[in-house]
C-alpha positions in Angstrom: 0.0 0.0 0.0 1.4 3.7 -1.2 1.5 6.2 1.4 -1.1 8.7 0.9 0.9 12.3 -0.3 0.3 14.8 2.8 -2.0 18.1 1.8 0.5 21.1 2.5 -1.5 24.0 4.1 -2.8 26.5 2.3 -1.7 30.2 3.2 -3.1 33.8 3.1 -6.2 34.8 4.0 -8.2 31.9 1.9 -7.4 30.3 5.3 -10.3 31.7 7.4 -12.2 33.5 5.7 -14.2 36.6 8.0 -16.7 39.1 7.3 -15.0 42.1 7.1 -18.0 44.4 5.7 -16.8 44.8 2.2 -19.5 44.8 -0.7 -18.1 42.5 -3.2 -17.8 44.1 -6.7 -17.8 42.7 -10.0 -14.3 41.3 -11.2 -12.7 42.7 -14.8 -15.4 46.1 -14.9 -14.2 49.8 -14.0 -16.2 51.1 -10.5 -18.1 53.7 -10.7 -17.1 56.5 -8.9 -20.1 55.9 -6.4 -18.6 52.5 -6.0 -14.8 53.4 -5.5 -15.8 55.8 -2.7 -18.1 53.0 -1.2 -15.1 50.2 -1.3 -12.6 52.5 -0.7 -14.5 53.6 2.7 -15.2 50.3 3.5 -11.5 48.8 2.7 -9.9 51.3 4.7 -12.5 50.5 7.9 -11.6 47.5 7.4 -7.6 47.8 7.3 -6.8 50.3 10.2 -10.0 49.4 12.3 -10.0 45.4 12.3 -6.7 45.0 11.0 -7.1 43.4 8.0 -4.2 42.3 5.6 -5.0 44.2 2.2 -4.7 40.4 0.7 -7.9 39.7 2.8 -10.0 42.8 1.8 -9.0 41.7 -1.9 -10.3 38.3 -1.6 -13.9 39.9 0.3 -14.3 42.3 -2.2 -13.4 40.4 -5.4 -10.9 42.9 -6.7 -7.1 42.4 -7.1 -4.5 43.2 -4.1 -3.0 45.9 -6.6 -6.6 47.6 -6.8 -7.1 47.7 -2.9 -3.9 48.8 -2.3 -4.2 51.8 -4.7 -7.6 52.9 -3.2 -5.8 52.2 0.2 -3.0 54.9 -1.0 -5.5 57.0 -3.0 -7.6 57.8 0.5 -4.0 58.7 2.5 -4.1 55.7 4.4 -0.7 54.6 6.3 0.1 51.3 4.8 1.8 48.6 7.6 4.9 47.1 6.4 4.9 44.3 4.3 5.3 40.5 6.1 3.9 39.2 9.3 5.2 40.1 12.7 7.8 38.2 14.3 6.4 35.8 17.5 6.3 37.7 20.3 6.6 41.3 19.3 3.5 44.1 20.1 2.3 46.2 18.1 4.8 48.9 19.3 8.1 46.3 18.2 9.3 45.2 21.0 8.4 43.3 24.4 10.1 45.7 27.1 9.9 49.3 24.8 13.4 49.2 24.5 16.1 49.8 21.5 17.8 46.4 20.1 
């Protein structure tokens, strides 16, 4: 009997999906302005007050990473740095507030 090959894990945010109150908008057609303002207001809610990754509000909304990050930069909004945090840090950097 051949061992059965082991499923790796998928990464990103297709890994728990949560509703982050984005209105999904149709794939491949320009927004209206009415509809840039009304993703754009709701990505950015969504970014800085649950702390989404901008790969997340791309895959609620239907649009690509490269559009929500330019409606994310188009609205002034302070971008986080790319990557995840390392274990253990805060959100301030380090553990005792100290320089390293």
């Amino acid at each position: 009997m051949s061992p059965t090959p082991r499923k790796r894990p998928s990464g990103g945010a297709a890994a728990a999906p949560r509703d982050l109150g984005v209105p999904k908008m149709p794939k491949g057609k320009r927004l209206t302005p009415r509809q840039k303002e009304e993703l754009g207001a709701a990505a950015e809610r969504a970014y800085l007050d649950r702390k989404a990754s901008i790969a997340e509000i791309s895959e609620a909304s239907g649009r690509s990473y490269d559009s929500i990050r330019r409606l994310l930069v188009d609205r002034g909004v302070p971008l986080r740095p790319r990557g995840s945090r390392a274990r253990g840090d805060k959100a301030s950097g380090s553990q005792d507030g100290a320089c390293r």
